[in-house]
N, CA, C and O atoms as a GROMACS GRO file, in nm:
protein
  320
    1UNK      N    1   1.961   0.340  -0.306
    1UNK     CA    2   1.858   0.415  -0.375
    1UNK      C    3   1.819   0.536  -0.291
    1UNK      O    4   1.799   0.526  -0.170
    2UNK      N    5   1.808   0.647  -0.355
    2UNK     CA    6   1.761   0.740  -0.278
    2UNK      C    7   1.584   0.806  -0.305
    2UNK      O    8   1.549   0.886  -0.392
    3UNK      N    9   1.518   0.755  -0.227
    3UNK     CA   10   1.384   0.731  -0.202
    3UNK      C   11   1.360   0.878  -0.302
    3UNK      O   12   1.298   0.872  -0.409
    4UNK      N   13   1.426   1.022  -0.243
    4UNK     CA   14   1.371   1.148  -0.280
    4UNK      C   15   1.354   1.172  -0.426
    4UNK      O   16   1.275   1.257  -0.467
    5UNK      N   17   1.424   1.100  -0.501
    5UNK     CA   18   1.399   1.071  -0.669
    5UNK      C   19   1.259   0.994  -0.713
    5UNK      O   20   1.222   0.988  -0.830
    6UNK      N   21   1.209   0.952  -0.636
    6UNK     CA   22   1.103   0.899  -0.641
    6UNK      C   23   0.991   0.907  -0.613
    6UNK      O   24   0.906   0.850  -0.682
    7UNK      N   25   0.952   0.989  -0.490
    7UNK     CA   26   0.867   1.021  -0.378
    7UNK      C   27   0.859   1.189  -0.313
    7UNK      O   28   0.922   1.251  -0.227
    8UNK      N   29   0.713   1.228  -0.433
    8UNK     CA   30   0.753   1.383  -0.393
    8UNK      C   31   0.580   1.439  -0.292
    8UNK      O   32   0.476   1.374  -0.277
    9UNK      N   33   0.614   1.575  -0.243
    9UNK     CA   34   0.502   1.642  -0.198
    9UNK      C   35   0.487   1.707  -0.243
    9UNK      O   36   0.590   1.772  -0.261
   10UNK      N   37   0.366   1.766  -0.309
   10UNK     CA   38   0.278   1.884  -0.404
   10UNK      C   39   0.173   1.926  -0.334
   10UNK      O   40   0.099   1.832  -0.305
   11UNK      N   41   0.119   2.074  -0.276
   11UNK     CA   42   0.023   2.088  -0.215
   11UNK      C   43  -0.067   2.128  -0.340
   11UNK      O   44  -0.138   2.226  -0.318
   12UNK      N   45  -0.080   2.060  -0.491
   12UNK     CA   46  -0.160   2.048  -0.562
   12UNK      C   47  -0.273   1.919  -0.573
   12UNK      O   48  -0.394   1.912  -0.597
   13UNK      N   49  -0.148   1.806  -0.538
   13UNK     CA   50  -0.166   1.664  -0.552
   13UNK      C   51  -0.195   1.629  -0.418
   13UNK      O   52  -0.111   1.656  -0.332
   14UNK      N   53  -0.316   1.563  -0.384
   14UNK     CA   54  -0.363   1.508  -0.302
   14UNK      C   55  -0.278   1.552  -0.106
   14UNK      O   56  -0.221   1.488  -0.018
   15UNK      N   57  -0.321   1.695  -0.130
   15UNK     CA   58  -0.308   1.784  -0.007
   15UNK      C   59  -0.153   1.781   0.038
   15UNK      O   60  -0.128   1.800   0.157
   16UNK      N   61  -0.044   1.758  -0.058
   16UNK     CA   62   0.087   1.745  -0.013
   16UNK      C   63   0.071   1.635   0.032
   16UNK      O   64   0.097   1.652   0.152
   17UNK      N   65   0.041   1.512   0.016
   17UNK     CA   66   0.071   1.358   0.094
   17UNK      C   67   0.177   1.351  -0.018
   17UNK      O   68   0.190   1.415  -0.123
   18UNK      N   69   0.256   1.240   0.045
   18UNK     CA   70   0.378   1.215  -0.053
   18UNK      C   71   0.328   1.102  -0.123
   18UNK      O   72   0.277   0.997  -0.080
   19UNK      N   73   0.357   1.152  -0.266
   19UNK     CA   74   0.328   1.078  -0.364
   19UNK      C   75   0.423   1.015  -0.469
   19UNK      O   76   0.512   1.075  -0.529
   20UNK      N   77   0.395   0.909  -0.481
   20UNK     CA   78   0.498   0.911  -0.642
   20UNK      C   79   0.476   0.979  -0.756
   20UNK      O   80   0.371   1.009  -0.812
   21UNK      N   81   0.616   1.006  -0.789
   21UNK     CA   82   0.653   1.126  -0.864
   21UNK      C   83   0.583   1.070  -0.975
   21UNK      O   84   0.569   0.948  -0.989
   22UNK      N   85   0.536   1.158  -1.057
   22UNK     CA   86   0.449   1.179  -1.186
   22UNK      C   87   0.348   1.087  -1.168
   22UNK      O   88   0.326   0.997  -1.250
   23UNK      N   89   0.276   1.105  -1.054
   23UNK     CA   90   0.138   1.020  -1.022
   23UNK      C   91   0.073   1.078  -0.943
   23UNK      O   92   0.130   1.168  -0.880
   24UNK      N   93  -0.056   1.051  -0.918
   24UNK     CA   94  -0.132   1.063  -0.788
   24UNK      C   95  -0.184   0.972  -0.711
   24UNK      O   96  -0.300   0.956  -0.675
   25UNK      N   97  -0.063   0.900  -0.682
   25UNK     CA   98  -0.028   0.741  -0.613
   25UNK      C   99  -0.015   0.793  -0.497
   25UNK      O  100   0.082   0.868  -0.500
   26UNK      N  101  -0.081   0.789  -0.363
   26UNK     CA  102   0.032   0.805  -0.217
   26UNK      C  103   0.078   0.706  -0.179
   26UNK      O  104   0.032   0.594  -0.200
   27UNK      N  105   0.170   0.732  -0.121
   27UNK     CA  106   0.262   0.623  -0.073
   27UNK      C  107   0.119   0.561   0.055
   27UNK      O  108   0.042   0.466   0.053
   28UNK      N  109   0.135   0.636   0.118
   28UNK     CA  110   0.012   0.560   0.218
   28UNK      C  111  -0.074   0.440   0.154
   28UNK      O  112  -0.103   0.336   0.213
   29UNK      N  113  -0.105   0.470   0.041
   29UNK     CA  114  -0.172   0.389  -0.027
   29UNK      C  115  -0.100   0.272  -0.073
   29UNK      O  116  -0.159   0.165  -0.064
   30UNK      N  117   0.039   0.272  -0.130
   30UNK     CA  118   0.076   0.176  -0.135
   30UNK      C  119   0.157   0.115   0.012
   30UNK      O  120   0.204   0.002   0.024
   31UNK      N  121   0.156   0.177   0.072
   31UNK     CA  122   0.167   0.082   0.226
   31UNK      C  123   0.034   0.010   0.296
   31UNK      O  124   0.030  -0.069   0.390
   32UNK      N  125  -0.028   0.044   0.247
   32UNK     CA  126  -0.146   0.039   0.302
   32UNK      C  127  -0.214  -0.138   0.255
   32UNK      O  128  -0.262  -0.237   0.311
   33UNK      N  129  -0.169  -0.076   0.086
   33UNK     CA  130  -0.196  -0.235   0.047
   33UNK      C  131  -0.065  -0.338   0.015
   33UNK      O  132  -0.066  -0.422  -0.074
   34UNK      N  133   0.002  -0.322   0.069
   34UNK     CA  134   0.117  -0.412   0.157
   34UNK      C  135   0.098  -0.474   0.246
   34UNK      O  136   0.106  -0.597   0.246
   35UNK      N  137   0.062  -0.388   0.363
   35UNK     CA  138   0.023  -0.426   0.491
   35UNK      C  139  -0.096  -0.520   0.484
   35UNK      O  140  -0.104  -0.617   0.560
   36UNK      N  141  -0.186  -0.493   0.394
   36UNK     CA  142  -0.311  -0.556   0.384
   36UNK      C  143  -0.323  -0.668   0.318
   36UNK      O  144  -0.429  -0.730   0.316
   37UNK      N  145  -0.168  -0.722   0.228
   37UNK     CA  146  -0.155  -0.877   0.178
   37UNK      C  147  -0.140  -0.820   0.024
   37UNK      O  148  -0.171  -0.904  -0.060
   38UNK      N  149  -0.122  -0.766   0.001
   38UNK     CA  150  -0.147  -0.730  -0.162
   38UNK      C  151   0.021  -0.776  -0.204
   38UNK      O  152   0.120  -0.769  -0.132
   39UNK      N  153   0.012  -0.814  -0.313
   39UNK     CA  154   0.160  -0.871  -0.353
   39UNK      C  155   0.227  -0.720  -0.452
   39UNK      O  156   0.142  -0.638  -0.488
   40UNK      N  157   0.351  -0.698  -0.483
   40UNK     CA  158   0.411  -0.562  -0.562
   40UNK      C  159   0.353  -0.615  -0.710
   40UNK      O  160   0.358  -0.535  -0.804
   41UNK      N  161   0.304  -0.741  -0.730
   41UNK     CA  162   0.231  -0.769  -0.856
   41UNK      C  163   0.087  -0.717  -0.847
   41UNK      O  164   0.056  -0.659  -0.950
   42UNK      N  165   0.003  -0.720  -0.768
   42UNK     CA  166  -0.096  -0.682  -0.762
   42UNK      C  167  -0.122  -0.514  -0.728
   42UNK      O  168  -0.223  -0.444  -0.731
   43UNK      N  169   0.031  -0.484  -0.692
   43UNK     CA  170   0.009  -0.321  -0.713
   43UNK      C  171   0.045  -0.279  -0.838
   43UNK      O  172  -0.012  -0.190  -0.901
   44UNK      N  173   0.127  -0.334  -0.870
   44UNK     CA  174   0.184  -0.328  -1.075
   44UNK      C  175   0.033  -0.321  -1.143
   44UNK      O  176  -0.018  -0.211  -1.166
   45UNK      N  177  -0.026  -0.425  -1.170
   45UNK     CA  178  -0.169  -0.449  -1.227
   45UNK      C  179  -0.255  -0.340  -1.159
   45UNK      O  180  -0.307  -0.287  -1.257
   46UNK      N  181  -0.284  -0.298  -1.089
   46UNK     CA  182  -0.369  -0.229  -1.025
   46UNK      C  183  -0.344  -0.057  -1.063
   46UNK      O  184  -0.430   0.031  -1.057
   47UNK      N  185  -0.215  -0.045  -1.098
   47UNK     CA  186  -0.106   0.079  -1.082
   47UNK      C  187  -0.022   0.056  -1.151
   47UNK      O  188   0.087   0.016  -1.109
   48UNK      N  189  -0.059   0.083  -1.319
   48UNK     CA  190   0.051   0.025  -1.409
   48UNK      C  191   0.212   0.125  -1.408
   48UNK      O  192   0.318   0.073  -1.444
   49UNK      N  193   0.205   0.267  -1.360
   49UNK     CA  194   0.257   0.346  -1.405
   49UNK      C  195   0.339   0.316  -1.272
   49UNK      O  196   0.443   0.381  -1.270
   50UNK      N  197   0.317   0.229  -1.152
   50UNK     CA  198   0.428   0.217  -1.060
   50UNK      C  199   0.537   0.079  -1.077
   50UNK      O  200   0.511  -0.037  -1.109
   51UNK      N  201   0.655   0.138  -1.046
   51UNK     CA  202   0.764   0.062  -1.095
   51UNK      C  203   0.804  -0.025  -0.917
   51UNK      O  204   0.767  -0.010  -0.801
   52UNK      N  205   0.876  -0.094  -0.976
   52UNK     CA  206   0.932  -0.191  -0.867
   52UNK      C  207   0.991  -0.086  -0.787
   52UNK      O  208   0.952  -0.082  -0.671
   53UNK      N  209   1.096   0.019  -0.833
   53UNK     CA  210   1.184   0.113  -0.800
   53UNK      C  211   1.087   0.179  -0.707
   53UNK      O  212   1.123   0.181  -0.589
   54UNK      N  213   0.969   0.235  -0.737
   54UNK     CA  214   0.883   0.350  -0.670
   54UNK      C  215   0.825   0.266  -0.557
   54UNK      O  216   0.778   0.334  -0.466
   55UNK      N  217   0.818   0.132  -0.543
   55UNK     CA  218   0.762   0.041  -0.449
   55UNK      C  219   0.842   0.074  -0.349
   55UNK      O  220   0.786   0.119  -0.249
   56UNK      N  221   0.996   0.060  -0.349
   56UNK     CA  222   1.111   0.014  -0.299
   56UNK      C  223   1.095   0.169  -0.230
   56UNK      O  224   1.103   0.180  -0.108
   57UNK      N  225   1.076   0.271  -0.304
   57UNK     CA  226   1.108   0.389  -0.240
   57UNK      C  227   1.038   0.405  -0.134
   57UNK      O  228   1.084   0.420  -0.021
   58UNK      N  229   0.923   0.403  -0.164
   58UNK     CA  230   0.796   0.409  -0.053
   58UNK      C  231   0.825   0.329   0.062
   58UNK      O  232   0.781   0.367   0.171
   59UNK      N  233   0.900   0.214   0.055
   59UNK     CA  234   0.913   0.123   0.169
   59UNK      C  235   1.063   0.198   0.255
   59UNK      O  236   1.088   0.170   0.372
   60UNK      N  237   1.142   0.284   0.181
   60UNK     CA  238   1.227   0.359   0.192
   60UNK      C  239   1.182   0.445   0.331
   60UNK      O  240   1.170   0.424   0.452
   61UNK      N  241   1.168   0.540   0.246
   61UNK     CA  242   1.064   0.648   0.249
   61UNK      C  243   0.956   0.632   0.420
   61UNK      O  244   0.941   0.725   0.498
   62UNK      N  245   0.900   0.499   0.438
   62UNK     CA  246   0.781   0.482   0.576
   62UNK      C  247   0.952   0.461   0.658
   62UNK      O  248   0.972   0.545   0.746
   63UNK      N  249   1.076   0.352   0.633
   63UNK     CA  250   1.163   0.307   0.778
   63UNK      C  251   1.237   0.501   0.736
   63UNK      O  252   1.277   0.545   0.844
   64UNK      N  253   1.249   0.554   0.679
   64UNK     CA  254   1.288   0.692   0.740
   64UNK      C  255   1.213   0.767   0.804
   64UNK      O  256   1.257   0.836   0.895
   65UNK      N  257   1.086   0.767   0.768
   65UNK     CA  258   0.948   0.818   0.901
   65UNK      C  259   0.954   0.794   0.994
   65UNK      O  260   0.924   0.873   1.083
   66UNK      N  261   0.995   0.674   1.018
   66UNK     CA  262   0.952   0.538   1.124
   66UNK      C  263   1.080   0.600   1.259
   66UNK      O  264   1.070   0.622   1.380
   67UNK      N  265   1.195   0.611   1.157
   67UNK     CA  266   1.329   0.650   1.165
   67UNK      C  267   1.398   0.766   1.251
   67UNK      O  268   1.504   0.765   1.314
   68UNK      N  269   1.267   0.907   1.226
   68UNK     CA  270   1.287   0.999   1.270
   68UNK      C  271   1.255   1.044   1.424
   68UNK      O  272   1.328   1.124   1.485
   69UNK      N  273   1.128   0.980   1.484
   69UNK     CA  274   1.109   0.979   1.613
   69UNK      C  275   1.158   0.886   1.702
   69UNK      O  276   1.161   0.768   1.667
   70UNK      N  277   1.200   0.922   1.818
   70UNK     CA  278   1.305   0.836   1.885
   70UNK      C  279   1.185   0.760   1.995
   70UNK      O  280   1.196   0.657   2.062
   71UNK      N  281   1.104   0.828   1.987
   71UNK     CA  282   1.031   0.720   2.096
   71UNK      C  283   0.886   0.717   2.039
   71UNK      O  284   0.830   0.785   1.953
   72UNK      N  285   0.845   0.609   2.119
   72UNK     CA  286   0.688   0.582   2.056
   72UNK      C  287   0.594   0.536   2.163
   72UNK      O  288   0.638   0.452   2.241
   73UNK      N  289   0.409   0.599   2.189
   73UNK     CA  290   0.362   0.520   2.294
   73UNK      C  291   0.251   0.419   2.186
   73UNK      O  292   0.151   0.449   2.120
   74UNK      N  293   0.301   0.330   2.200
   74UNK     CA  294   0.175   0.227   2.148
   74UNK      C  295   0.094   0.204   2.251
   74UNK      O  296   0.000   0.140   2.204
   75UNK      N  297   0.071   0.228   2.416
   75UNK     CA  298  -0.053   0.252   2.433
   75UNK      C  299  -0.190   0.210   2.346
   75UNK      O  300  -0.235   0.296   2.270
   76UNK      N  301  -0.234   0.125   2.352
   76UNK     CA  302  -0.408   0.151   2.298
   76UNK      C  303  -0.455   0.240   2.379
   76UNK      O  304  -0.457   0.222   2.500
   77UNK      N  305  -0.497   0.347   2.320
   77UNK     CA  306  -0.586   0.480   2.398
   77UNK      C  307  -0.721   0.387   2.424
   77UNK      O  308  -0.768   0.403   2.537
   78UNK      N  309  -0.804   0.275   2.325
   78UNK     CA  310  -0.917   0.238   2.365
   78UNK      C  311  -0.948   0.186   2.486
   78UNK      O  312  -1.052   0.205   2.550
   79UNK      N  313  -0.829   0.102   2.524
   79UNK     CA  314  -0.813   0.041   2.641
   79UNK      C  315  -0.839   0.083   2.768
   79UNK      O  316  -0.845   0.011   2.867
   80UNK      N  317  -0.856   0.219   2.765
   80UNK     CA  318  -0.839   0.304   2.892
   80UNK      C  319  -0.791   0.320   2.997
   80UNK      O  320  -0.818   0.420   3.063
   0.00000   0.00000   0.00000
């Protein structure tokens, strides 16, 4: 699947965050309630106009983000 059929940026739609296409869904948002326990049924019901496909993209879409920087400091800055 290629995520980019699915998952666009508009600096009309919610400041260029990437969104699903013909929505004002961000993907952040649906990672967000992933991460947070939400089932792809409870984003269906919640978000009728998102498809299994646009789920899949988004999850696409964050391991190519994830994908692009080669290193990472997880550091807690709070920690000091």
């Amino acid at each position: 699947m290629n995520w980019r059929n699915h998952i666009v940026c508009n600096p009309e739609i919610l400041v260029s965050k990437p969104t699903i296409k013909g929505t004002r869904i961000s993907v952040e948002l649906m990672l967000r309630g992933l991460a947070s326990g939400w089932t792809q049924e409870q984003i269906f019901e919640s978000y009728p106009r998102v498809t299994d496909t646009d789920v899949n993209a988004a999850l696409e879409f964050a391991v190519e983000a994830v994908g692009v920087k080669s290193t990472w400091d997880l550091t807690d800055p709070k920690s000091g």
